[in-house]
N, C-alpha and C positions, 0 to 999 in steps of 0.2 A: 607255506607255498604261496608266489605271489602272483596275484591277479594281473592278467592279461590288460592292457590299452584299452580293451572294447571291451572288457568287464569294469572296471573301474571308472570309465565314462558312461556306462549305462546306472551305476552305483550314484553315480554324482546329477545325473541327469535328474534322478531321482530326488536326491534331495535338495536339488534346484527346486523342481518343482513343492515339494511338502513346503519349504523356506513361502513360496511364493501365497500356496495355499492359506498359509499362516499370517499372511499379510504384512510376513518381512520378519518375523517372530522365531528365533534360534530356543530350542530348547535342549537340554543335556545330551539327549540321545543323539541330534543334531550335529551336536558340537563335540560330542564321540568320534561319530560317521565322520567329520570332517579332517579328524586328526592324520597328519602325515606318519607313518610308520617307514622305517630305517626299510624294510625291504623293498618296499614301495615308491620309495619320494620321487624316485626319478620320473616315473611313468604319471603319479600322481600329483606333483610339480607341474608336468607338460599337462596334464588334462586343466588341472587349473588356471593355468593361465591360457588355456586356450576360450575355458570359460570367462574367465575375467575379459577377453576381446570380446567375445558376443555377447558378454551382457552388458559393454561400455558402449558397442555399437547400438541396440534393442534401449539402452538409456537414453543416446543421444536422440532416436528416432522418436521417442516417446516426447524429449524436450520439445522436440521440433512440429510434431504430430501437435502438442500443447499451445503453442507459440500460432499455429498456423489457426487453432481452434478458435481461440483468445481475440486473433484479427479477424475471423469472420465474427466472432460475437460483436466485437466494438463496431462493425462497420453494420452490423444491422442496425447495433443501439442509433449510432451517428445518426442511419436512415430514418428511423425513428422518429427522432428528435425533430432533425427538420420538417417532416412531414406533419408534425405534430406545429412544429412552430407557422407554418404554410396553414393549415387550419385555421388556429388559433385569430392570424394576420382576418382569414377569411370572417370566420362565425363575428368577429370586433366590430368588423367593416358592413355586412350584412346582416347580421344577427337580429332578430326581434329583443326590443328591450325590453327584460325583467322589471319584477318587482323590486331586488337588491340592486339597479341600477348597473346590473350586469348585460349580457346577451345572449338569445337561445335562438338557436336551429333546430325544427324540429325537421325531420327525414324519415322516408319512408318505411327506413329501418332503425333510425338510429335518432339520438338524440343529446345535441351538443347544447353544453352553454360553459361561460364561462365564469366565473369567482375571482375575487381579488384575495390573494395569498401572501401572506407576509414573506419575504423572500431575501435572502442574504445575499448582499452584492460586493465582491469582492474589490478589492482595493489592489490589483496588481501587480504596482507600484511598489508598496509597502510588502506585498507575501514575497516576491523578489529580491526586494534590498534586506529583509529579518533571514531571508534563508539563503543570500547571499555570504553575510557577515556571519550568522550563526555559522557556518561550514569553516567560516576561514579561521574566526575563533578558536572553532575544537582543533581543528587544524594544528593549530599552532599550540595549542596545551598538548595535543599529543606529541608532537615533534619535541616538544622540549621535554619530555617526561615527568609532566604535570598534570594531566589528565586525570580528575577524582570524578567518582559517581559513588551512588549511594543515597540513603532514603534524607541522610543529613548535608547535602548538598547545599550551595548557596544559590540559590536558581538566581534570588533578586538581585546577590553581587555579578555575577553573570552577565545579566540583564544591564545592568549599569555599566558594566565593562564593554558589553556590545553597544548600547548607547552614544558611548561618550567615544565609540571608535565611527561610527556614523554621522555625528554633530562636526567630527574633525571634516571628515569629507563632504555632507550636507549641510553644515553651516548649524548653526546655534538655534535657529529656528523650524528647525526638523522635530513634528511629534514625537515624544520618544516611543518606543514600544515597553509593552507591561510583560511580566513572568506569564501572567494568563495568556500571550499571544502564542505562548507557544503552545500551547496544549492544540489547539487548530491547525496548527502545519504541520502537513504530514509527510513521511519518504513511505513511500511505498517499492518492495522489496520482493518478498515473496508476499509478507504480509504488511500491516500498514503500522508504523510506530507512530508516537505524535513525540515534536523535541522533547517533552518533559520527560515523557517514558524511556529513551535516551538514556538519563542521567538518574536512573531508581537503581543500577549497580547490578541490574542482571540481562541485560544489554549491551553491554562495554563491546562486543562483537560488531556490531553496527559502526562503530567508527570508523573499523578498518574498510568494512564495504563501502563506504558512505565515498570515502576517497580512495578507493580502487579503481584504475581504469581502465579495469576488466567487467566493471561492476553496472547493470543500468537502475538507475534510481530515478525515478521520478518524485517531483514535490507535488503536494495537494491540499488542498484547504478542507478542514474536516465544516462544511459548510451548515449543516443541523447545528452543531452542540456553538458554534460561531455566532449564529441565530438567536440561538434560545438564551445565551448568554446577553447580549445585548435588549434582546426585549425583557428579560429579568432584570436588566438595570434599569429597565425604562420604567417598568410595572414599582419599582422600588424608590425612584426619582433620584438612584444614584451615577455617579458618573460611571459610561461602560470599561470593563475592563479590557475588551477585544478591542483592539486599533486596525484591521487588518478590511475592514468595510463598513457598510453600511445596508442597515434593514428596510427598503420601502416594501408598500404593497402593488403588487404587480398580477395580473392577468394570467389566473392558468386556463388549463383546457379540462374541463371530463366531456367523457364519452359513455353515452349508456346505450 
């Protein structure tokens, strides 16, 4: 005997719901419940796909919901930041001098001073032009059907191929950049890759987003491990491997 429109959508409602329960998680019984039977398809076709609209639409609202959450968070960080760099400008300007030739605000509640912190400064210029030419490079190994990844990759022949294609247009006397530059620029996606992890061969999917453009990718300097790289060349009195900026000590803020 076959099940009525409004039994077979209260059936399916159902294990929408258990699916969701599950955290997205199909189990046999699941995958039983879901199966089409010859006397059913017709009715249970049209419930599915009636499902499939409301849950593309309740998807999309979720992206958008995400996306809307995302720019109030950046815009409080942004608020932050300045208010914090506005401080900072202040307690420097005013501030009683320390003992570490710092400066402190002491306040009725609170109590500022500030520290000189080793701080990575990026070089713009150079994370621009490496993740320029990095793109157009892969670019062009995949367009011709050249494109290898994997843990035995030649990162350094790479790195000399990008090189000697930026000395053509920068002139001979352009830093070159190192295989270590890449580890510190990053595409962030849903999550963040660095170019090396790229090319370890279980990644190969990133390319095609990377020049989709359907796709929003942003680039980012992973600015810690950029840091700690260079003051370990410095700590070693060997030449740094990072070309991508430079470490001074700069001025932060705490707040207690």
């Amino acid at each position: 005997m076959s099940k009525s429109l409004y039994e077979i959508q209260d059936e399916l409602q159902q294990i929408i719901d258990n699916i969701e329960e599950n955290g997205g998680e199909v189990d046999e019984f699941t995958e039983e419940a879901l199966k089409i039977k010859q006397e059913e398809f017709e009715s249970k076709i049209e419930s599915y796909c009636n499902a499939i609209t409301m849950l593309e639409s309740d998807a999309e609202c979720c992206k958008n919901e995400k996306q809307r959450i995302n720019n109030i968070q950046n815009t409080k960080k942004n608020i932050v930041k300045k208010l914090r760099e506005r401080i900072l400008d202040a307690v420097l300007m005013w501030g009683t001098p320390g003992k570490n030739g710092n400066k402190v605000l002491n306040l009725a509640t609170r109590k500022l001073f500030t520290k000189f912190t080793p701080t990575f400064v990026p070089n713009e210029d150079r994370i621009a032009t490496l993740s320029l030419y990095f793109k157009s490079y892969v670019l062009e190994l995949k367009r011709n059907g050249i494109l290898v990844t994997g843990q035995d990759i030649d990162l350094k022949g790479m790195m000399a191929a990008i090189n000697a294609l930026i000395k053509a247009q920068k002139g001979e006397n352009y830093p070159p950049f190192t295989v270590n530059d890449l580890n510190y620029i990053e595409y962030e996606i849903t999550s963040k890759y660095s170019l090396t992890q790229m090319f370890d061969g279980s990644h190969d999917f990133l390319f095609d987003i990377i020049n989709s453009p359907n796709a929003e990718v942003s680039t980012e300097t992973n600015d810690k491990d950029a840091k700690q790289s260079i003051i370990t060349a410095a700590e070693l009195g060997i030449e740094p491997t990072c070309t991508l900026g430079h470490v001074e000590d700069k001025p932060s803020l705490t707040i207690k």
